[in-house]
C-alpha positions in Angstrom: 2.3 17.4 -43.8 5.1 19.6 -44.9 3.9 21.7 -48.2 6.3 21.8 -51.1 6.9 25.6 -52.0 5.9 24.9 -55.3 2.5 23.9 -54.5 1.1 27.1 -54.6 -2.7 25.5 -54.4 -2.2 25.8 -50.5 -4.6 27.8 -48.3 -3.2 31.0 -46.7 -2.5 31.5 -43.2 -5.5 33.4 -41.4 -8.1 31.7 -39.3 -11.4 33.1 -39.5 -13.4 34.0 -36.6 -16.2 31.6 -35.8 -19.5 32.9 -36.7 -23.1 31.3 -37.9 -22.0 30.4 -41.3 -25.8 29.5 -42.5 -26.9 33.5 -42.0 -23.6 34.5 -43.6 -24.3 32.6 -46.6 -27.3 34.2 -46.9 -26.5 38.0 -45.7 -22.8 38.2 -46.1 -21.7 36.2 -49.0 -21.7 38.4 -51.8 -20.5 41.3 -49.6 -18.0 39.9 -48.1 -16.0 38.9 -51.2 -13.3 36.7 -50.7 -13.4 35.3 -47.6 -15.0 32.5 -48.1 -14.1 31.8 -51.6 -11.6 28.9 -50.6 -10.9 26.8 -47.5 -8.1 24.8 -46.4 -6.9 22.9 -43.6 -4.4 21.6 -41.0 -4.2 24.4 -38.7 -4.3 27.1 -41.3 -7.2 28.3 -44.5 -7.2 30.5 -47.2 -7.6 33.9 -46.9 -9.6 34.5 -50.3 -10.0 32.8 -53.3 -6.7 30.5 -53.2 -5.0 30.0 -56.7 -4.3 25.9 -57.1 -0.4 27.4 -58.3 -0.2 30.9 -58.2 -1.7 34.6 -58.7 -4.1 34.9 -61.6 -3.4 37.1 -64.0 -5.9 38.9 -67.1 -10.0 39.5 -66.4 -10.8 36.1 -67.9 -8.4 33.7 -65.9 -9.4 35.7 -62.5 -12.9 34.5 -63.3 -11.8 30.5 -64.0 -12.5 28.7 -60.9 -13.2 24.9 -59.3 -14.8 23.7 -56.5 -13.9 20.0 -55.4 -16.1 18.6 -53.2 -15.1 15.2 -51.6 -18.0 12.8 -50.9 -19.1 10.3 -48.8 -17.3 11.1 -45.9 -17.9 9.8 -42.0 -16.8 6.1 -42.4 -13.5 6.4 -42.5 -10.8 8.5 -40.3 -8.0 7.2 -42.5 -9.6 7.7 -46.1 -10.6 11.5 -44.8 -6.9 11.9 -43.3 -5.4 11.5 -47.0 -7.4 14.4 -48.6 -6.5 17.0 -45.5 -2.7 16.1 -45.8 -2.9 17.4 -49.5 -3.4 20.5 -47.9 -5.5 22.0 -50.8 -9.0 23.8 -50.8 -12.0 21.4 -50.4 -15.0 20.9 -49.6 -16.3 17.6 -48.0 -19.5 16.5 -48.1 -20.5 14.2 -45.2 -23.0 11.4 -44.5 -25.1 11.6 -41.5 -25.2 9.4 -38.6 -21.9 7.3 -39.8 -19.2 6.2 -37.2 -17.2 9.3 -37.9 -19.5 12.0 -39.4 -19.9 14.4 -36.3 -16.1 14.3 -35.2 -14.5 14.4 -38.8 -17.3 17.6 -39.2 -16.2 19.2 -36.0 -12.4 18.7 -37.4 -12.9 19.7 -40.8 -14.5 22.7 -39.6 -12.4 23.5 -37.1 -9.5 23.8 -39.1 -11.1 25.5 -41.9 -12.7 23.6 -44.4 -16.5 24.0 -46.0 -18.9 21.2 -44.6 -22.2 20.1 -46.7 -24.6 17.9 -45.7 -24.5 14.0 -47.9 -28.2 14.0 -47.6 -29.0 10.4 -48.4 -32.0 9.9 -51.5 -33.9 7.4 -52.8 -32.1 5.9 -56.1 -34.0 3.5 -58.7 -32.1 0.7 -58.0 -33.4 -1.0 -54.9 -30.3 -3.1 -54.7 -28.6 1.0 -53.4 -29.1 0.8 -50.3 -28.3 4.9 -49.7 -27.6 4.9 -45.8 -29.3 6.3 -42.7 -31.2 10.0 -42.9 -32.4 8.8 -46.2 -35.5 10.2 -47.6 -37.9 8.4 -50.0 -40.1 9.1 -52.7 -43.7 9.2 -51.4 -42.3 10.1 -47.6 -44.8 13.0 -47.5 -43.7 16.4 -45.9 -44.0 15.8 -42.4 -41.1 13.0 -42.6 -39.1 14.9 -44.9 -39.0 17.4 -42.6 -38.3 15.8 -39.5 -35.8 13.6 -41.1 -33.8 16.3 -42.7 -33.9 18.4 -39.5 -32.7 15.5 -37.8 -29.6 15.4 -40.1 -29.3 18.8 -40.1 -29.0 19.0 -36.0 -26.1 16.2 -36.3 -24.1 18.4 -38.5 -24.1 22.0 -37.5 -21.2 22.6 -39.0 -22.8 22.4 -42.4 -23.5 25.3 -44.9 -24.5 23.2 -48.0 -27.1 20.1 -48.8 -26.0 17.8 -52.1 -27.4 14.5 -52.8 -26.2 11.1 -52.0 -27.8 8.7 -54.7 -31.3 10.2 -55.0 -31.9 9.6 -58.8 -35.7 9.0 -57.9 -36.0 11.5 -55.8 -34.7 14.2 -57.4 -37.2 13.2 -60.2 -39.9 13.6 -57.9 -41.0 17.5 -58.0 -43.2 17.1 -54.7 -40.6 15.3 -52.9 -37.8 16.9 -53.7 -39.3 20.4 -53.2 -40.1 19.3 -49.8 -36.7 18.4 -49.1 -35.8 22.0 -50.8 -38.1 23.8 -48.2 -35.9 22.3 -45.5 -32.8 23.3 -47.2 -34.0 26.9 -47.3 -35.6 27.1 -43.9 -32.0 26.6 -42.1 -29.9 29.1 -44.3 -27.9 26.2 -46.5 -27.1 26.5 -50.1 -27.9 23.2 -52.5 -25.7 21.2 -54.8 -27.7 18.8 -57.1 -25.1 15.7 -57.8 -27.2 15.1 -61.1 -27.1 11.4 -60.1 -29.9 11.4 -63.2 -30.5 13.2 -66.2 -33.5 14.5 -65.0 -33.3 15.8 -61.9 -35.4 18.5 -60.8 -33.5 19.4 -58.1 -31.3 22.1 -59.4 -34.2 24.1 -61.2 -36.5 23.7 -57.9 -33.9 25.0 -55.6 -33.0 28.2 -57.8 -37.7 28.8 -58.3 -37.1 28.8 -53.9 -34.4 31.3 -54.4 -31.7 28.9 -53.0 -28.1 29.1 -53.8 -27.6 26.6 -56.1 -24.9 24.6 -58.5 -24.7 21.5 -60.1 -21.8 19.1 -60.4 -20.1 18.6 -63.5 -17.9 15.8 -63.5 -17.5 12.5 -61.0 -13.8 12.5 -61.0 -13.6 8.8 -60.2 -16.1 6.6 -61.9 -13.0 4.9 -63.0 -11.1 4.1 -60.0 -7.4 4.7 -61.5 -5.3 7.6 -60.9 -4.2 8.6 -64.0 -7.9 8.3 -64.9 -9.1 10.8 -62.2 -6.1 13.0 -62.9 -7.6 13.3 -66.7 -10.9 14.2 -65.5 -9.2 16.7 -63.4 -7.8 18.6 -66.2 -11.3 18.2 -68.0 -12.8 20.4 -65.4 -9.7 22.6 -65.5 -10.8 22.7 -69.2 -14.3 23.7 -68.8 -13.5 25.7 -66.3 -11.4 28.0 -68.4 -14.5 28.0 -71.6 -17.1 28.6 -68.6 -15.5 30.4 -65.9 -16.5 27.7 -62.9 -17.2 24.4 -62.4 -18.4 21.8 -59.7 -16.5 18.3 -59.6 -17.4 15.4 -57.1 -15.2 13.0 -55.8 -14.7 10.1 -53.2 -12.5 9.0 -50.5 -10.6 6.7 -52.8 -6.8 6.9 -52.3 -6.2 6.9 -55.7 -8.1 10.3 -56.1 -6.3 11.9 -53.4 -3.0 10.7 -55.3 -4.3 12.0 -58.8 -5.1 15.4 -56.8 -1.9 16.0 -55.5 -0.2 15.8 -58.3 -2.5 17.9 -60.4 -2.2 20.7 -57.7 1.4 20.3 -58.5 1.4 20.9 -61.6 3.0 24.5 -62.3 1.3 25.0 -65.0 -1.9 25.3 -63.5 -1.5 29.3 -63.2 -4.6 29.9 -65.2 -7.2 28.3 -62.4 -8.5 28.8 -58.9 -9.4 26.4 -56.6 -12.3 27.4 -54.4 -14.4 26.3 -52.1 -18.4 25.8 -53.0 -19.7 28.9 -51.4 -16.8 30.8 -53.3 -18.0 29.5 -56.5 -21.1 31.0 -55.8 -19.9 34.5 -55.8 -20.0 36.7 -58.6 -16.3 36.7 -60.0 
């Protein structure tokens, strides 16, 4: 897709080197600054932190970042397809052992863009049915184990675990630090999705010395685009009061529209839009 010159949310124009991303989360991130703070796609990513419309300017707006991260990928090459032509800084979360998951991950990382793992989790409602991979409350550590390595092997391209449904789970201390272990033994960073109010994810991973955030706002609980494009400039909002924020949303079309035209917007010179390993960094 041709990128309008005003949309200067775009990634940059360096391709990095290939490298073991888990260990560099671990060893290089905060000493290697920039690099990672934003990924793109189509051929070309960011080099650095890439502003959503232009430089930053004054301590406190350099410190106002983003991160986007686009679940429930791997069922769908077209629905994926519509959030790489925006041609803005991402990060897509993807669903193990779907139709598409290992060849959209091998793309989306091959042309720059952060990968997590969409580890599936045990919700309260047994009516969510939350997918292959998932894990359960009462699974014990032995299947925890094997099942996350299992997901883990099918997407080496990740450097992140959130959770896919999981309000159960994440309730569940024993079950959820097991899962935790797992996320720490193979280098990754964690994301709790806060798919409950009292999740224990967030505050486990960070007692296991993991890298770890927690999402803010679902951009698309109302599937409209003028809906998703307010919640947008919500998180642009707290943002700006907090200095970073994590936002989730889906493959709808509708939220790929509402994020086009917030990256845009030309007045949006006061934000960054990062990827989640950048948000991580100290600003």
């Amino acid at each position: 897709m041709g990128c309008n010159q005003g949309n200067k949310f775009r990634r940059g124009i360096k391709r990095p080197t290939h490298m073991n991303r888990r260990s560099f989360i671990w060893k290089g991130l905060l000493a290697l600054g920039g690099f990672l703070s934003g990924y793109g796609g189509l051929g070309s990513v960011p080099a650095g932190a890439a502003s959503l419309t232009g430089r930053c300017t004054g301590g406190r707006n350099r410190r106002s970042r983003m991160a986007l991260i686009i679940d429930d990928i791997g069922q769908s090459r077209a629905r994926a397809r519509q959030f790489l032509d925006l041609d803005v800084v991402l990060t897509f979360s993807i669903l193990p052992h779907l139709p598409y998951s290992d060849q959209l991950a091998r793309e989306m990382h091959g042309i720059g863009y952060e990968v997590m793992l969409h580890q599936p989790m045990e919700p309260y409602s047994a009516a969510c049915d939350p997918g292959p991979g998932a894990l359960f409350v009462g699974d014990g550590s032995r299947r925890i184990a094997r099942v996350m390595e299992g997901n883990i092997r099918t997407l080496p391209q990740a450097v992140g675990v959130n959770n896919h449904m999981g309000s159960r789970f994440t309730e569940s201390a024993e079950d959820i630090g097991a899962a935790l272990k797992i996320v720490k033994k193979n280098g990754l960073f964690f994301v709790d999705s806060c798919t409950t109010n009292h999740s224990k994810a967030r505050a486990m991973a960070r007692s296991f010395d993991i890298p770890a955030l927690s999402r803010r706002v679902f951009l698309d609980n109302v599937r409209e685009e003028s809906a998703v494009l307010r919640e947008l400039y919500r998180v642009k909002r707290h943002a700006l009061r907090k200095g970073r924020v994590v936002a989730i949303g889906h493959p709808f079309p509708e939220t790929a529209r509402a994020i086009r035209r917030f990256a845009m917007d030309a007045d949006n010179t006061d934000i960054r839009l990062v990827s989640v390993s950048g948000l991580m960094q100290s600003p």
